[in-house]
N, C-alpha and C positions, 0 to 999 in steps of 0.2 A: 504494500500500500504506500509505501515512501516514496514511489515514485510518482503520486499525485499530489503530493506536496510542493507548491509552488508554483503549479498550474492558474493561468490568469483566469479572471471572470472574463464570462463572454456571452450571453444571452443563445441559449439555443445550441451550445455547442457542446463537443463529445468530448472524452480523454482519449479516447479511440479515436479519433480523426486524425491524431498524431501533429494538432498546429498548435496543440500548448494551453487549450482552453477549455473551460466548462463553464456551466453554469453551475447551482448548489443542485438539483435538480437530478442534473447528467452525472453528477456527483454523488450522489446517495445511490443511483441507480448503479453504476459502476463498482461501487463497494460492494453494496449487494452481492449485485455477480458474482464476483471475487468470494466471497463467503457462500454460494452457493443458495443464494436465495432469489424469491423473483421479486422484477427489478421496476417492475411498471413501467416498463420506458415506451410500448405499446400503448398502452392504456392513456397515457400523459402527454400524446403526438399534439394531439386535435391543439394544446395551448397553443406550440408553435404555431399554429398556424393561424390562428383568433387574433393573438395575442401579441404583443413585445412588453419589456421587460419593466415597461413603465405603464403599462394601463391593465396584466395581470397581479391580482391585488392577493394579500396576504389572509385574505377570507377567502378566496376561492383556492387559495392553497390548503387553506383550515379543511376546507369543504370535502377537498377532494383527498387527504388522509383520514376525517372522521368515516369517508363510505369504504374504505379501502383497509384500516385498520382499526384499532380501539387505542385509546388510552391507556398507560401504563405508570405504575408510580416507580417500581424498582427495571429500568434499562437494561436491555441487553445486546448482544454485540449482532448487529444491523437493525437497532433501531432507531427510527426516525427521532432526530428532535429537532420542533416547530418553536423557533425565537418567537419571541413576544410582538417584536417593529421589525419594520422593514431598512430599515437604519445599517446597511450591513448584510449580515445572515440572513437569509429568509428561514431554510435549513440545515442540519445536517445530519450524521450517522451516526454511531456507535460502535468504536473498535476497542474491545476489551479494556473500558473504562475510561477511555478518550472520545474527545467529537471531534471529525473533520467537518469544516464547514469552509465556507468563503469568510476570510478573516475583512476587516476594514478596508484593509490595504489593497483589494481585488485580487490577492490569490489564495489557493489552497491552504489552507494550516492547519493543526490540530490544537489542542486542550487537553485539560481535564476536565473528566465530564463535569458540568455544574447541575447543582442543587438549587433547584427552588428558581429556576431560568428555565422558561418556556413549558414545552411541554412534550411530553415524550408517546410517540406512536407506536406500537407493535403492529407492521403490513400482515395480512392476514394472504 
């Protein structure tokens, strides 16, 4: 997974595409992968195409991890976690007690997972 760190944001774009970008989105989905889980990256096309990265809103991201997963208080490694603001992170993952997400600074980073920040998805 170290090699998605430092990947630039980029609205709509893969870590597979191999040009250095993602968005937080293409980024949980790609972890996934990697851990062997599904990725919704199907299911999640239709945004691209509606959408850019400024008039998809952080309630319709809500929307679309309430139909897709539930709520969890204790996290586990590929699950989602839904920041509070769009300020930043919209999302990110869970790798065995870390979040990768889009840091501030428009690339990839990781953490420690935080407490009592946002809210955490189990995909179903």
């Amino acid at each position: 997974m170290n090699d998605l760190i430092g990947l630039q944001y980029r609205w709509g774009a893969r870590p597979s595409d191999g040009e250095g970008c993602t968005d937080c989105f293409q980024l949980v989905c790609e972890v996934r992968r990697r851990l062997g889980l599904r990725d919704y990256a199907e299911q999640f096309e239709w945004v691209y195409e509606k959408y850019t990265s400024d008039t998809f809103t952080l309630l319709q991201l809500r929307r679309f991890l309430e139909r897709n997963g539930q709520v969890v208080e204790l996290p586990e490694c590929g699950d989602v976690l839904l920041f509070p603001s769009t300020g930043g992170a919209a999302m990110g993952v869970v790798i065995e007690g870390w979040v990768m997400f889009i840091t501030a600074g428009q690339t990839v980073g990781q953490a420690p997972m935080p407490r009592g920040v946002g809210q955490y998805f189990r995909m179903r």
